[in-house]
Backbone as numpy.savetxt, mean C-alpha at the origin, in Angstrom:
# Nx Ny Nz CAx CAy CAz Cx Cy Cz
6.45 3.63 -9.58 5.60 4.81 -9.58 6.49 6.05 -9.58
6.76 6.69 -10.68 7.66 7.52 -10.61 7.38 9.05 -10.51
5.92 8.99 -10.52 5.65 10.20 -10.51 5.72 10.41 -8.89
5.49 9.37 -7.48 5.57 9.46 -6.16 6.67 9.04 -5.63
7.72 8.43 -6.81 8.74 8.33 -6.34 9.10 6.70 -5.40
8.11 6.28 -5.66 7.71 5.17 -4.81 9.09 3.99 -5.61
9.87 3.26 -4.80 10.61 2.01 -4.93 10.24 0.59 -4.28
10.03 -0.26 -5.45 9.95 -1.34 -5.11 11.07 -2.19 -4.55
10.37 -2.84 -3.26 12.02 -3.18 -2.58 11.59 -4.92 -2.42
10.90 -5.88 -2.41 10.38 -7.08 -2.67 9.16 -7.17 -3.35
9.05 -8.49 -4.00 8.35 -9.10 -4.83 7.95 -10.56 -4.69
6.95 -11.39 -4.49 6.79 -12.53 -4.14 5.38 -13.58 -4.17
5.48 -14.18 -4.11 4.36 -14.54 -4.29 3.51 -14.79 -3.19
2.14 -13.52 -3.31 1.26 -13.37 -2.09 1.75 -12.43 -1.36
3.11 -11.54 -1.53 3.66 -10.38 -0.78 4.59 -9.28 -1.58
3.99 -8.27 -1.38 5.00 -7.26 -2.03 5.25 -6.16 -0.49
6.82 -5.22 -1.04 6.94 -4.49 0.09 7.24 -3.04 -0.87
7.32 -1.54 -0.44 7.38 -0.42 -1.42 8.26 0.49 -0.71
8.46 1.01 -0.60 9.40 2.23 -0.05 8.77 3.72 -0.52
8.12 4.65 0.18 8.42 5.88 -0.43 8.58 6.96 0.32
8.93 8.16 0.01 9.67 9.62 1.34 8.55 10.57 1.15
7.96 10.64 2.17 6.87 12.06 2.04 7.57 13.56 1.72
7.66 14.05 0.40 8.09 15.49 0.68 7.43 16.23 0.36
7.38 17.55 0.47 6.65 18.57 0.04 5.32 18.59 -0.08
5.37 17.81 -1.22 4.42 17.96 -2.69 2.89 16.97 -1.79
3.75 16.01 -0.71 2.36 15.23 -0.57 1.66 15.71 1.03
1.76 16.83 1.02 1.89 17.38 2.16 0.28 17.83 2.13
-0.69 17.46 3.52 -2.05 18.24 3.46 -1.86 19.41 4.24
-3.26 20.17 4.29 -3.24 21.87 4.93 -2.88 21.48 6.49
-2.94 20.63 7.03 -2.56 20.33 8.26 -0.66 20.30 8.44
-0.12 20.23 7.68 1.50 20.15 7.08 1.81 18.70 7.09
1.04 17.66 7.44 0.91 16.07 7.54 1.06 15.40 6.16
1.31 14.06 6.05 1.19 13.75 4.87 -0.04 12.82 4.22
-0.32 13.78 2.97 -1.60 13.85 2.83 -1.94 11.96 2.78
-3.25 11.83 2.90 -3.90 10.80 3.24 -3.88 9.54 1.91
-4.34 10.37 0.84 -4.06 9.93 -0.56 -2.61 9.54 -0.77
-1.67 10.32 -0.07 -0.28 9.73 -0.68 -0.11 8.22 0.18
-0.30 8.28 1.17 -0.44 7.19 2.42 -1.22 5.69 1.32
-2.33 5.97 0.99 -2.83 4.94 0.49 -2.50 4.51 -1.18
-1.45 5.67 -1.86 -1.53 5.37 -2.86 0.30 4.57 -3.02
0.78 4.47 -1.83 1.77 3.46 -1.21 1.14 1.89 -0.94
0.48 1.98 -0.19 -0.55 0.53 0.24 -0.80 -0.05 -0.93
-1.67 0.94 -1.95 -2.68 0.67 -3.02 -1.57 -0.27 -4.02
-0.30 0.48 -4.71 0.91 -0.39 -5.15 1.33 -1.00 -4.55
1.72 -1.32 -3.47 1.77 -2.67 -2.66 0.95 -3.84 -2.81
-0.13 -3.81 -2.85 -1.31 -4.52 -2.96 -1.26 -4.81 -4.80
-1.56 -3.76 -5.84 -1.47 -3.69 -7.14 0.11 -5.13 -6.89
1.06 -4.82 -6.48 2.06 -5.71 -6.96 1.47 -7.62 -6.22
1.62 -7.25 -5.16 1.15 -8.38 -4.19 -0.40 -9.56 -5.44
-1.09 -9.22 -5.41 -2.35 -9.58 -6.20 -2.26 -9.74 -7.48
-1.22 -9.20 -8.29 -0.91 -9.49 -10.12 0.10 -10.25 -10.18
0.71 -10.64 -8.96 1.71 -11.68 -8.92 1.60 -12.75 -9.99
0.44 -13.76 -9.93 0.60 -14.80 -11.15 -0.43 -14.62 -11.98
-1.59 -13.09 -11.86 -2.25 -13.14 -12.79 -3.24 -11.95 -12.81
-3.74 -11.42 -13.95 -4.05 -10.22 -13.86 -5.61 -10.19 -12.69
-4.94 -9.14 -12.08 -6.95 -8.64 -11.04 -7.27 -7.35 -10.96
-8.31 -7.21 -10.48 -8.62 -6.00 -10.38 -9.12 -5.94 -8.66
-8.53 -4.53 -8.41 -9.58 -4.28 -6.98 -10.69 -4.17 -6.87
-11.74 -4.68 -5.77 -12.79 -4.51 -5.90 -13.56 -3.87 -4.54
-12.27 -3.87 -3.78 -12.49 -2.55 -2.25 -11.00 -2.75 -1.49
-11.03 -1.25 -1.44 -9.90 -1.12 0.16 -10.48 -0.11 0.38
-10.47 -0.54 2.29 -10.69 0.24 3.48 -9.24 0.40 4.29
-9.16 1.66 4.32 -7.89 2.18 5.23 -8.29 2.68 6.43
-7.48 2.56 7.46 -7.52 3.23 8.62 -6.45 3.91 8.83
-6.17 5.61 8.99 -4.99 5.80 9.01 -4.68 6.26 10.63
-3.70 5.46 10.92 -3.63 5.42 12.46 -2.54 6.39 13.26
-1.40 7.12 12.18 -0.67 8.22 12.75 -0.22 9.07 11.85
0.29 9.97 12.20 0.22 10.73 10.97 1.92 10.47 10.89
2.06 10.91 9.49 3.53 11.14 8.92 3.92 12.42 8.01
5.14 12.46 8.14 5.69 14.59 8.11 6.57 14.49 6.77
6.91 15.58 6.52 8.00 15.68 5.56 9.20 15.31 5.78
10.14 14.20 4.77 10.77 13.51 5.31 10.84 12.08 5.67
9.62 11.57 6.21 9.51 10.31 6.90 9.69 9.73 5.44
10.68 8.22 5.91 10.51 7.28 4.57 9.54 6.50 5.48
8.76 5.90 4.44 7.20 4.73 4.55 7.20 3.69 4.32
6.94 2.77 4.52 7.25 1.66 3.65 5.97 0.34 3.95
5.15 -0.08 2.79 3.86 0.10 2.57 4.16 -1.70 2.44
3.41 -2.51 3.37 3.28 -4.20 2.77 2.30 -4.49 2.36
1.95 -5.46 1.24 0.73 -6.25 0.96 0.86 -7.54 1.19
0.17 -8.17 1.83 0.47 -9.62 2.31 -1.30 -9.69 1.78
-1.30 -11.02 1.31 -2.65 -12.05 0.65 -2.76 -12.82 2.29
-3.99 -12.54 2.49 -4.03 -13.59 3.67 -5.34 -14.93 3.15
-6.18 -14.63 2.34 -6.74 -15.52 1.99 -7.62 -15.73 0.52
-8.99 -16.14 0.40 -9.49 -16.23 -0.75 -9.20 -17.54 -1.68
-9.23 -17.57 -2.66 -9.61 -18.85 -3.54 -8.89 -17.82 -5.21
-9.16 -18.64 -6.08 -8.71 -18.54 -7.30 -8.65 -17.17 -7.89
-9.95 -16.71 -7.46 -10.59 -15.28 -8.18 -10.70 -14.65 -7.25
-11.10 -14.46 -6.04 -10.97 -13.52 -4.91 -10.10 -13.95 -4.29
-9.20 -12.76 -4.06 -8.49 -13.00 -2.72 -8.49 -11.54 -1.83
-7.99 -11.95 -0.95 -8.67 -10.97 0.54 -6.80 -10.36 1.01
-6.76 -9.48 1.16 -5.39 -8.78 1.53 -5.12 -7.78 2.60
-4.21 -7.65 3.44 -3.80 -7.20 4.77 -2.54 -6.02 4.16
-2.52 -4.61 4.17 -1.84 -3.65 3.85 -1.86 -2.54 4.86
-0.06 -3.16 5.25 0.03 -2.00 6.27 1.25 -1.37 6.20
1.20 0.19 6.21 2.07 1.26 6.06 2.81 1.65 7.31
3.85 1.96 7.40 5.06 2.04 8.84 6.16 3.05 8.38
6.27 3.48 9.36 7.47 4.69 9.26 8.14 3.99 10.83
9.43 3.44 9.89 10.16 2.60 11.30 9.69 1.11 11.02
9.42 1.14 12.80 8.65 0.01 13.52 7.41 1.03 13.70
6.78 2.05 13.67 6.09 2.43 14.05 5.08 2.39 12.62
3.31 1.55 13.27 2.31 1.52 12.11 1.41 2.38 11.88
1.28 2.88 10.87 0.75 4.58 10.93 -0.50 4.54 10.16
-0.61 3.67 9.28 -1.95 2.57 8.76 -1.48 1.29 7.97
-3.18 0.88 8.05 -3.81 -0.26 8.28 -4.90 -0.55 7.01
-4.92 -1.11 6.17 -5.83 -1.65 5.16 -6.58 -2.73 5.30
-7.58 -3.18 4.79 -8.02 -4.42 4.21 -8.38 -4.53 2.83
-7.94 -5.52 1.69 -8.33 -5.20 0.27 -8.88 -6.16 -0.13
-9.79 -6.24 -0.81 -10.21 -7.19 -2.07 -10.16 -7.47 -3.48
-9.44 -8.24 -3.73 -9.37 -8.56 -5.50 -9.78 -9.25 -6.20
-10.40 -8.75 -7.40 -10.86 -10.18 -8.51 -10.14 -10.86 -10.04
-10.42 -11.55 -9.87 -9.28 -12.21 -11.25 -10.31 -13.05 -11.89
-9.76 -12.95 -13.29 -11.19 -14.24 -14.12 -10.66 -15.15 -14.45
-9.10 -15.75 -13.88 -8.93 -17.12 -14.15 -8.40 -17.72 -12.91
């Protein structure tokens, strides 16, 4: 994702991990980092995690964002598959600055083979 600057740092099957640095640009009126940039870390996490052996599409994520993060902080966003069957599967995406978890996802995906 080069327009957020975002680096992919693993790849696997049923897990991806992302890296990205809040600066400036993703900054809300609060000086925090905006909420959209937060999930659009998770969201490619998940996008990698779920196309692993075959194309899907999302079909919901719910975020909870549980702390905030500043200009500066690097992020680093997991998608782990925790369950589902062929065509749905069900996914756990959570964003951390550190050890510290700042949000929390749940996703759903569909695939037609």
């Amino acid at each position: 994702m080069e327009v957020l600057g975002v680096e992919v740092l693993e790849v696997k099957e049923g897990y991806a991990r992302v890296k990205g640095r809040v600066d400036e640009r993703f900054l809300n009126v609060h000086g925090t980092a905006h909420g959209s940039f937060i999930f659009a870390l998770a969201d490619f996490a998940f996008e990698l995690a779920v196309n692993y052996d075959s194309p899907r599409i999302a079909l919901n994520v719910n975020i909870n964002f549980i702390k905030p993060a500043f200009a500066g902080d690097e992020l680093i966003a997991e998608a782990r598959i925790e369950g589902g069957g062929r065509r749905v599967k069900f996914c756990l995406l959570k964003v951390y600055r550190g050890d510290e978890l700042i949000a929390e996802a749940t996703a759903v995906s569909y695939g037609r083979s």
